[in-house]
Every structure is written in C-alpha cells, then in structure tokens.
C-alpha positions in Angstrom: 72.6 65.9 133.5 76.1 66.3 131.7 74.3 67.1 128.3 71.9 69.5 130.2 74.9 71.3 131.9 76.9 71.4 128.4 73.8 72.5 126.7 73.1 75.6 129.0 77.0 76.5 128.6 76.4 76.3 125.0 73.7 78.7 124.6 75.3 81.1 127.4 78.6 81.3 125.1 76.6 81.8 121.9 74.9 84.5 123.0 77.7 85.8 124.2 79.1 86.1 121.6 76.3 87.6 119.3 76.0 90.2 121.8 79.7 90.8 121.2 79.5 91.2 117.3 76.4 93.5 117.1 78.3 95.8 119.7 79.5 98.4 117.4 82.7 100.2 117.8 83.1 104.3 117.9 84.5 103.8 114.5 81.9 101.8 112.8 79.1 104.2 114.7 80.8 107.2 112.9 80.8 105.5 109.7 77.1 105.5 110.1 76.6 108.8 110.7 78.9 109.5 107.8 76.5 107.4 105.0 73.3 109.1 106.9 74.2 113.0 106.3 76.9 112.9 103.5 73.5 111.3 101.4 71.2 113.3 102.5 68.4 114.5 99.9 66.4 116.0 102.1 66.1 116.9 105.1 64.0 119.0 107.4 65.5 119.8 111.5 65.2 121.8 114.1 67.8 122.7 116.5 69.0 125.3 119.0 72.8 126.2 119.3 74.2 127.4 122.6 77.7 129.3 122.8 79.3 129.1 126.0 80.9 132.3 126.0 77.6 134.5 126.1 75.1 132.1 127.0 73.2 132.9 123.3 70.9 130.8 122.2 69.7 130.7 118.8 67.3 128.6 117.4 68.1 126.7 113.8 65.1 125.5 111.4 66.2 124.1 108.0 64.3 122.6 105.5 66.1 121.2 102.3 64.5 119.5 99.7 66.2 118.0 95.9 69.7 118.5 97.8 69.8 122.3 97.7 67.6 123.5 95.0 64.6 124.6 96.9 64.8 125.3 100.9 63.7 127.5 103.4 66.1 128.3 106.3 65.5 129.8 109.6 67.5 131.3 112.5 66.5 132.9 115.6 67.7 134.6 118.9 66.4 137.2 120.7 67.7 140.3 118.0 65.5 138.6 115.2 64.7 136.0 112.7 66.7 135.5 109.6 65.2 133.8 106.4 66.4 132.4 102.8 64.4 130.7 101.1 64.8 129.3 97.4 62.3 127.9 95.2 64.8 126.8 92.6 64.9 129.7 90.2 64.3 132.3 93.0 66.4 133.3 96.5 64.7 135.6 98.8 66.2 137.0 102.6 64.1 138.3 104.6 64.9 139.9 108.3 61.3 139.8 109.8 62.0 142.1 112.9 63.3 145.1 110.5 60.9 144.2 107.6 63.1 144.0 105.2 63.7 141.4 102.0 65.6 141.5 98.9 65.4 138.4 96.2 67.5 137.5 93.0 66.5 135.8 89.8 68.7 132.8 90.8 69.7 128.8 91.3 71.3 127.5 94.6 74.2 125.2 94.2 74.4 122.2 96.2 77.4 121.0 98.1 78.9 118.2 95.9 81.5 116.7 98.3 82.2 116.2 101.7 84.4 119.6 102.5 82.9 121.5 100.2 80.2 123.1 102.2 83.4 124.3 104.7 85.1 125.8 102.0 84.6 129.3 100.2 81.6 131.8 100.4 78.7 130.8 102.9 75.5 131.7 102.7 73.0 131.2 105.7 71.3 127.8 104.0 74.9 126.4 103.5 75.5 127.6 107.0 73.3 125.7 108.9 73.4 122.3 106.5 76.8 122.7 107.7 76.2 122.9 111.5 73.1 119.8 111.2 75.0 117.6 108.6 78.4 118.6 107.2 80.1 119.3 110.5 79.2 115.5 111.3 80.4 114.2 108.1 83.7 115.9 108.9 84.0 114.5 112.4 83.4 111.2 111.5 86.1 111.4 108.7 88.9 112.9 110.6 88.3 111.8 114.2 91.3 110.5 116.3 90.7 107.7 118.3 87.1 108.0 119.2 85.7 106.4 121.9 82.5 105.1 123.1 82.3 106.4 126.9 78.8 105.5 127.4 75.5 105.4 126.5 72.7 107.7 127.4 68.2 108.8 127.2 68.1 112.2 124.9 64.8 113.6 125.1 63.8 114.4 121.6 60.1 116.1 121.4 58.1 113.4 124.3 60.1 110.7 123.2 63.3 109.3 124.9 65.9 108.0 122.4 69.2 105.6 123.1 72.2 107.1 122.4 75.8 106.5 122.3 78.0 109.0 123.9 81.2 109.1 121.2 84.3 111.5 122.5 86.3 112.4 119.1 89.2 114.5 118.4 90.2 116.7 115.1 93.2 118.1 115.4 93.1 120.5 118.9 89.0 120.3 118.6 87.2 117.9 120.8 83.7 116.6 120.5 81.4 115.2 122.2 78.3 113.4 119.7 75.2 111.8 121.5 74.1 109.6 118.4 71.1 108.0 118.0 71.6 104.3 118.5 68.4 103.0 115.8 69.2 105.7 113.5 72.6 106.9 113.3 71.6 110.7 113.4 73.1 112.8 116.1 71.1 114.3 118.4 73.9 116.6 120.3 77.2 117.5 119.4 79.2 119.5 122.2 82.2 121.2 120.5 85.7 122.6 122.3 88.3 124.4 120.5 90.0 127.9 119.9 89.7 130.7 117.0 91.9 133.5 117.2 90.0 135.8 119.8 90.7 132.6 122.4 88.4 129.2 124.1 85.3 128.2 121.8 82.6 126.0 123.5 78.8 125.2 121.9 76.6 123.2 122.4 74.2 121.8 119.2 70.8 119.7 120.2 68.1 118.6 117.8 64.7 119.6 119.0 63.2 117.4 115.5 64.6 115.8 112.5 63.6 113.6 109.7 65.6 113.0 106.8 65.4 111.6 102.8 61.8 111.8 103.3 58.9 114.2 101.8 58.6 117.7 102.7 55.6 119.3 101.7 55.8 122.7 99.9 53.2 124.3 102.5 56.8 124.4 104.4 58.8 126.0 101.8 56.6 128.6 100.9 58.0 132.2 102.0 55.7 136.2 101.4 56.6 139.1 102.9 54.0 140.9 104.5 52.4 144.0 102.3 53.7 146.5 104.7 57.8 145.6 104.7 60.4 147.3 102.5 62.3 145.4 99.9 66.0 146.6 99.2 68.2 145.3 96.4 70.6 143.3 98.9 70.5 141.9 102.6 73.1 139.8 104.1 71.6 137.6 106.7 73.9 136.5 109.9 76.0 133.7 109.6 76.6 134.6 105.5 80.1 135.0 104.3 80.1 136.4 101.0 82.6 136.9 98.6 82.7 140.1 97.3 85.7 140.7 94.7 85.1 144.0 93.2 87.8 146.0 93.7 90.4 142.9 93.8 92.6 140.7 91.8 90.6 138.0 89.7 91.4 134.5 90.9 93.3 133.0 88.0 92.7 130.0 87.0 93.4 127.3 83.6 90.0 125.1 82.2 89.7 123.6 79.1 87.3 124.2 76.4 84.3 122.0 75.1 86.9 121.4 72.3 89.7 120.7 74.6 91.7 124.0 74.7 93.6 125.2 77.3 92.6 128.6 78.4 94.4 130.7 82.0 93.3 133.9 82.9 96.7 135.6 83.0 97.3 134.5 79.3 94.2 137.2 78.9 95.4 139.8 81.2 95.3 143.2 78.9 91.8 142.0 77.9 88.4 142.9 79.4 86.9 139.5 80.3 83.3 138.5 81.5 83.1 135.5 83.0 79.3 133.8 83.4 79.2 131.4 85.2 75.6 129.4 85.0 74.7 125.5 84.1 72.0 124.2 81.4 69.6 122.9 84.4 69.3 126.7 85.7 66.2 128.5 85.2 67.2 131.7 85.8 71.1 131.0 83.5 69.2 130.4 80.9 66.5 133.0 81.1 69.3 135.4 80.7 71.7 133.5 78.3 70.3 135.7 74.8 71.5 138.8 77.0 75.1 137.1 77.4 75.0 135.9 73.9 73.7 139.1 72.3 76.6 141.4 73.9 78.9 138.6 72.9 78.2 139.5 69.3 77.8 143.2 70.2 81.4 143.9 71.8 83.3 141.0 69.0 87.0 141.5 69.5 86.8 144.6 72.6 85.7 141.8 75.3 86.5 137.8 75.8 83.0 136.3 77.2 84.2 133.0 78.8 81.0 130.7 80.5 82.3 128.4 83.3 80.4 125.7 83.6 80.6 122.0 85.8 78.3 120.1 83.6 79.3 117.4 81.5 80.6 118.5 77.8 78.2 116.5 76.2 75.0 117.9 77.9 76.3 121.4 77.4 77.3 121.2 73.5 73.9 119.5 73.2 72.2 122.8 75.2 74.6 125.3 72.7 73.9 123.8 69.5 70.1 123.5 70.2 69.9 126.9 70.6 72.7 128.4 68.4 74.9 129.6 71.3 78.6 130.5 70.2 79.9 131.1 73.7 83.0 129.9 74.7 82.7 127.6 77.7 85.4 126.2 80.2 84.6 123.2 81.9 85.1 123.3 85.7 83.9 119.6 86.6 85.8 119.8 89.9 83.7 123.2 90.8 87.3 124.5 91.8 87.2 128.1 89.9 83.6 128.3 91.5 84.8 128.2 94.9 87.7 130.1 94.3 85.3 133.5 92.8 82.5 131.9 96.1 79.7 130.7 93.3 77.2 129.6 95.6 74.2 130.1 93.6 74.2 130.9 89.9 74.0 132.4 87.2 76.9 134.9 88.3 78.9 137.3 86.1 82.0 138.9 86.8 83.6 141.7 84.4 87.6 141.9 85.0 88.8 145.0 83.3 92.6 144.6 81.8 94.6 144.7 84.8 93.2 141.7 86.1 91.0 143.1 88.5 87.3 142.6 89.0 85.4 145.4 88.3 81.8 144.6 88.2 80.2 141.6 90.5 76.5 140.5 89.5 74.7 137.5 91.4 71.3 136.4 89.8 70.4 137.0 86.7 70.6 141.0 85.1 69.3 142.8 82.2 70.7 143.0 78.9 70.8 147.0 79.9 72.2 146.8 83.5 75.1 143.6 81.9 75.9 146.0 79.4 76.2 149.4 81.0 78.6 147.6 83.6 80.8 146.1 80.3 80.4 149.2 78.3 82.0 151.4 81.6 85.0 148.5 81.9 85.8 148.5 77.9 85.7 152.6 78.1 88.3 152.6 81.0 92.0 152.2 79.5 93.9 151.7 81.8 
C-alpha cells in the first residue's frame, strides 16, 4: 500500500513538473514570434486594421513571395482600393475606384534587417509587411517586461485557435498581442501610444495567414482594365516617398571595388550622377549601356558613381564580363540607400555642383530622357 501511495505521489510530481517546463514564459513566446516573421520568405495574409479615433476600418491583403521581389499588395476602406504589385522587374500602382495606374521598369528591395523596414522611404508593400510582420519583430525585441495575462479562443476564418494574451511595453507604447499558441503567429495586436497630434489606439486582426509556403502566381498577377487611364506616377496611401529634388544630397563616404575612399563633399563643385542598381536586377541592367555610354560621352564634365550592396567579387565579375568601367561604391550596410530612400532600384540621382539634387529618376530611363536631365545640370553654372 506504502509503494502504491509513493508511486501515485511520484507520477503526480512528475507531471507536475513537465507541465511546468513546457509552460512558456512571455519572453520565450516573443522569441518565437521573433524567428517566425523576422524569416519570413513568404507570406500571404489578410487583415483588417481599426483606428480608434474614427472608427476606419481598412482591410490589408499582402502577398509576398522570394522575400520582396515579386508581391501584390492590397488596401481597402470605404474611399477605395489601393494596389502594387511587382513582378520582379516591374512595379505597377493602381487605384481601382479612380482608374488610374502608372508602372516603372524596376526591382523592389527587400528589408535586410530587423529595423530596416521602419526606417527611410515607405512604399505601400513595405507598409503593410511592416504592420503583419516587422512591427512584431520589433515588439518582441524591445519589449519591457511582458507578461502573460491569459490565454484566450480567436476565431480565425471557422476555426477557433489558442492564444496567449502577452501585454508588452516599448518605451510609452503598450501592446496587447493574442499569439497563436501552435504556431507562434499573432493573430491580434492592440496598440496604445501618442504621435504629435495626441492619443493613438488600433486595433490589427488576421482574417487568414500562411507563411514560408507556396503562393501561386494566379495571386500575383495584376491588369488594368482597357478602359482606365495610366499616368506617369501615383502614390498610393500609406507611401512615404523620398523625394530630394530641390534639396541637399545626403553625403556620404564608400569605398571603391579597389578600396578607395570616396565622400560626396570631397566632389562638391562637380556634377555627380549617382546609379544606384545591383547585378541581380533586371531592369539595372537593362539600362546599364545607357549609364555606361554617357559615362564615356560627358569624360571629365560629370563623375558617374554606381552604389551598389553586393559583394565586390560578384560585381567586378558582372563589370569585367561585360566591359563596364563605372566606378562603383560599395554600400554592404545599405546605409547611403536609406539615406537617398532606395526602395526599389535601379535609381539615379543627378546632383549639380552645389551639392543639391537636381534630377530624381526611379526605374529604369532612356539613354535620351538620362541624358537630357545631365546635359540641363552640366549647362547650369552655377
């Protein structure tokens, strides 16, 4: 009877005590969440986002596949639906209740590090990978002493899922995540905090997500309808653009393939066309003989600098194969790209001698168009 009774005891504290080490802590939940979205490559959601203040509700839809080179995002409220769409070595916007769309002959660039997708220019893909992965990566690195209050059903689609309820603070923010207990994906994240017009509250719930898995093309595919107008430019809501024309260039120092240093204030008094564009690109190298033709053409009058983030090797491998005699910087850390908001590439930028930027093209250009633009810079004295 004794062994029976010390048996039963036994097993009671045993499992016990497994129950205790699988229960997870707030921390190691978060780190979870961290490893699911900061490794995403791909990932296709759909969400809703409610802002307290006005009771808007706008619907989020984002499909991302090869970690940013081809995706299709969507946003919706009751004004109208925004789209941009890439197919690697094209970006199209599209506003479907004016009927309007513009596309560029260009490469997105994906986010390569944690912050970087809350840094810089914005467009509306890096936008909403922001609000359905980044912003989640960030919480979970800076939270301050987060807590597991609960746990909770969230009704995603017919389904019911577990979910811990984690309360997090960054700085004067607050959050509130519901994550998914078997998968580590958040299903609602409840924000508070302040910007300078006052109180900030939203509310973020997935309606469907999957992630790292296949996403047929059927869903990336993107026409306008025969009957819509197509203007050179449209900037969707929710894009932040950089636009630099008319300001001081960002200076910056980068080395050379050959391990020069090179600043742009040492070149102030010369007209300077940065290109910035990487081997991989379709559309960089499509109009690369343009770049490298005016190079020759203008000799002495202009310094043509390419900024680049690849690694020397590949990229002296890609100039000698083709017989390329551009100067290239290398910008590994992608730090002169956020400062002139390279989101997508190529992009070139003609900065007349003063230092400020005179001419601002995104997507690949002519050889006429690049140099009318140069010819209009190198003409100006001053």
């Amino acid at each position: 009877m004794m062994r029976t009774g010390a048996f039963c005891l036994f097993w009671i504290c045993l499992v016990a005590g497994t129950a205790r080490a699988q229960q997870l802590s707030a921390r190691e939940v978060l780190e979870k969440v961290r490893g699911n979205y900061s490794k995403l490559t791909a990932l296709h959601a759909v969400a809703e986002m409610e802002q307290a203040a006005n009771r808007r509700i706008v619907v989020l839809d984002c499909e991302l596949v090869d970690k940013g080179a081809r995706y299709i995002a969507r946003v919706k409220d009751s004004r109208d639906t925004a789209i941009l769409a890439s197919d690697g070595s094209t970006i199209t916007r599209a506003l479907i209740g004016m009927k309007r769309w513009s596309k560029i002959s260009a490469a997105a660039l994906a986010d390569e590090d944690e912050d970087d997708a809350s840094s810089g220019a914005r467009d509306l893909h890096q936008s909403l990978l922001q609000m359905m992965a980044g912003t989640f990566v960030v919480i979970a690195k800076k939270a301050e002493d987060p807590v597991i209050v609960k746990e909770t059903d969230f009704k995603l689609g017919r389904e019911k899922v577990r979910c811990y309820v984690i309360r997090a603070r960054t700085g004067i923010e607050e959050h509130e995540l519901l994550v998914d207990k078997a998968t580590f994906l958040v299903m609602q994240h409840k924000f508070k905090g302040r910007s300078a017009s006052g109180p900030v509250e939203s509310t973020f719930k997935v309606r469907s997500i999957e992630i790292n898995s296949q996403v047929a093309d059927t869903l990336l595919a993107f026409a306008p309808a025969p009957d819509w107008t197509e203007v050179e430019s449209l900037t969707l809501p929710g894009e932040q653009p950089m636009v630099l024309t008319g300001e001081r260039a960002p200076d910056f120092a980068l080395q050379t393939l050959d391990g020069d240093q090179v600043s742009l204030s040492n070149l102030r008094g010369s007209v300077v066309v940065l290109d910035f564009w990487a081997t991989w690109c379709p559309p960089c190298r499509a109009e690369m003989p343009s770049i490298e033709k005016l190079r020759a053409e203008f000799g002495d009058a202009v310094e043509f600098l390419g900024v680049n983030n690849e690694a020397p090797a590949t990229v002296r491998k890609f100039l000698d194969q083709q017989h390329y005699r551009l100067r290239v910087l290398t910008d590994r850390q992608r730090q002169v790209q956020r400062r002139y908001g390279v989101r997508a590439i190529p992009v070139v930028v003609v900065i007349g001698r003063d230092g400020v930027v005179r001419q601002q093209f995104l997507g690949a250009q002519s050889e006429s168009a690049l140099r009318k633009a140069i010819q209009s810079v190198v003409a100006n004295r001053s």
